[in-house]
C-alpha positions as CSV (number, residue, x, y, z in Angstrom):
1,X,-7.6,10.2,-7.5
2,X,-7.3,10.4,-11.5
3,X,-3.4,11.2,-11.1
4,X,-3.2,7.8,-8.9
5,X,-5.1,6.2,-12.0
6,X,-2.8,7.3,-14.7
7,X,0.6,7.3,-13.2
8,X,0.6,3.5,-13.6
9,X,-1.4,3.7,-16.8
10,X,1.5,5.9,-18.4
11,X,4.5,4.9,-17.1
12,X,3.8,1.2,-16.9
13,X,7.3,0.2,-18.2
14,X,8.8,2.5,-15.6
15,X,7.4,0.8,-12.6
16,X,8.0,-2.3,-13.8
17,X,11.5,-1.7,-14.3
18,X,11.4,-0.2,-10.8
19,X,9.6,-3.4,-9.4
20,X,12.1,-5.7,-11.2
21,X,15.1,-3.7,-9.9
22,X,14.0,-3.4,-6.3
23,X,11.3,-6.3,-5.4
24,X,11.4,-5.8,-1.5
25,X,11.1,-2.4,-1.8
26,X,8.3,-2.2,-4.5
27,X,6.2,-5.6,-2.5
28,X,6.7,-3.4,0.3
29,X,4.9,-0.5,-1.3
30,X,2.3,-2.6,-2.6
31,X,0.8,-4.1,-0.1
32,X,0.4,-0.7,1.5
33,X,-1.6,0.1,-1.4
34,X,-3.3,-2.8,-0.8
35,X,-3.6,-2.7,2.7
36,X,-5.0,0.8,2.6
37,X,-7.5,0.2,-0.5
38,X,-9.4,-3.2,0.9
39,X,-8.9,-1.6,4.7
40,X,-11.0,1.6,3.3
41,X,-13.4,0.2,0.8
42,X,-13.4,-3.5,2.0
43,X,-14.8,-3.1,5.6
44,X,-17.1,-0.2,4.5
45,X,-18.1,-2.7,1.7
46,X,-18.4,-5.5,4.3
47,X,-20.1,-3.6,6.6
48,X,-23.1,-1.9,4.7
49,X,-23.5,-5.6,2.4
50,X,-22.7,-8.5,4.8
51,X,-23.1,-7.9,8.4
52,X,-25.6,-5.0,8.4
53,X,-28.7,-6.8,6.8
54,X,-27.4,-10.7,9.5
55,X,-26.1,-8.7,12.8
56,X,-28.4,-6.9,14.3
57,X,-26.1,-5.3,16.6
58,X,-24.2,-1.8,15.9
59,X,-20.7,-2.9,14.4
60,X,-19.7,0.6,13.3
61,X,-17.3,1.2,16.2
62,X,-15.8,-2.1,15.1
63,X,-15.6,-1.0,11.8
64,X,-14.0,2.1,12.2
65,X,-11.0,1.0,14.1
66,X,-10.8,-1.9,11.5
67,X,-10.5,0.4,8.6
68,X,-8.3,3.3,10.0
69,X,-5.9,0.5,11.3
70,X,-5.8,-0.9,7.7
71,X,-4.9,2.3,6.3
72,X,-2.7,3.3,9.4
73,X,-0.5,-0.1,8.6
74,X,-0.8,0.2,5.2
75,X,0.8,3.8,5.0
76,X,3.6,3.1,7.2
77,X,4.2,-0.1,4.1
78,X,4.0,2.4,2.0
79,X,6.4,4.7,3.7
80,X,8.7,1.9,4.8
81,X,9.1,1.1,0.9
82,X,10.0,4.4,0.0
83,X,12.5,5.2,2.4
84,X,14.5,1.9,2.3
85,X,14.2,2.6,-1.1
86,X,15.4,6.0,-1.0
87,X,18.2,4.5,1.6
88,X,19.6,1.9,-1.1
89,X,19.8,4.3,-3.7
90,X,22.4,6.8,-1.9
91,X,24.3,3.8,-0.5
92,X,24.7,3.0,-4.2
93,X,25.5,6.3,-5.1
94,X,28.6,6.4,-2.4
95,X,29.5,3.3,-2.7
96,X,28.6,1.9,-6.5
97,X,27.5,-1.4,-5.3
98,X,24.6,-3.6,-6.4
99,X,24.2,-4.5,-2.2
100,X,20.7,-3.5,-1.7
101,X,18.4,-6.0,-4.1
């Protein structure tokens, strides 16, 4: 988790040069991050501070399907990003195009 933290923190300029070169690619990645982060910690939060202390029925089940469908979705964002990414970068390596913005 630390290595997640200071990636960004280090190499700030880098990924925002990566995010200013390839927007689609770099929103899609992002709101996998996103996705996954509010799926997992949002609905656990919700959960145990909102609808535990007002519903007194058992909404774990629900819970659980929410979150690992938030973090299922949000993988396959993340994954989608990277290899459309990946993708654009050998076409422009055979071909020396600016195509895939």
């Amino acid at each position: 988790m630390g290595v997640l933290v200071a990636l960004p923190i280090l190499w700030w300029r880098d990924f925002w040069q990566l995010g200013r070169q390839f927007p689609q690619h770099t929103a899609a990645v992002g709101l996998g991050v996103v996705l996954f982060v509010l799926g997992g910690f949002g609905s656990d939060w919700v959960s145990q501070w909102v609808l535990q202390p007002l519903v007194p029925v058992a909404v774990e089940p629900i819970r659980i399907a929410f979150e690992e469908w938030c973090e299922l979705v949000g993988e396959n964002f993340v994954v989608l990003g990277v290899v459309t990414f990946v993708g654009c970068k050998l076409d422009r390596l055979k071909a020396d195009d600016v195509r895939c913005r």
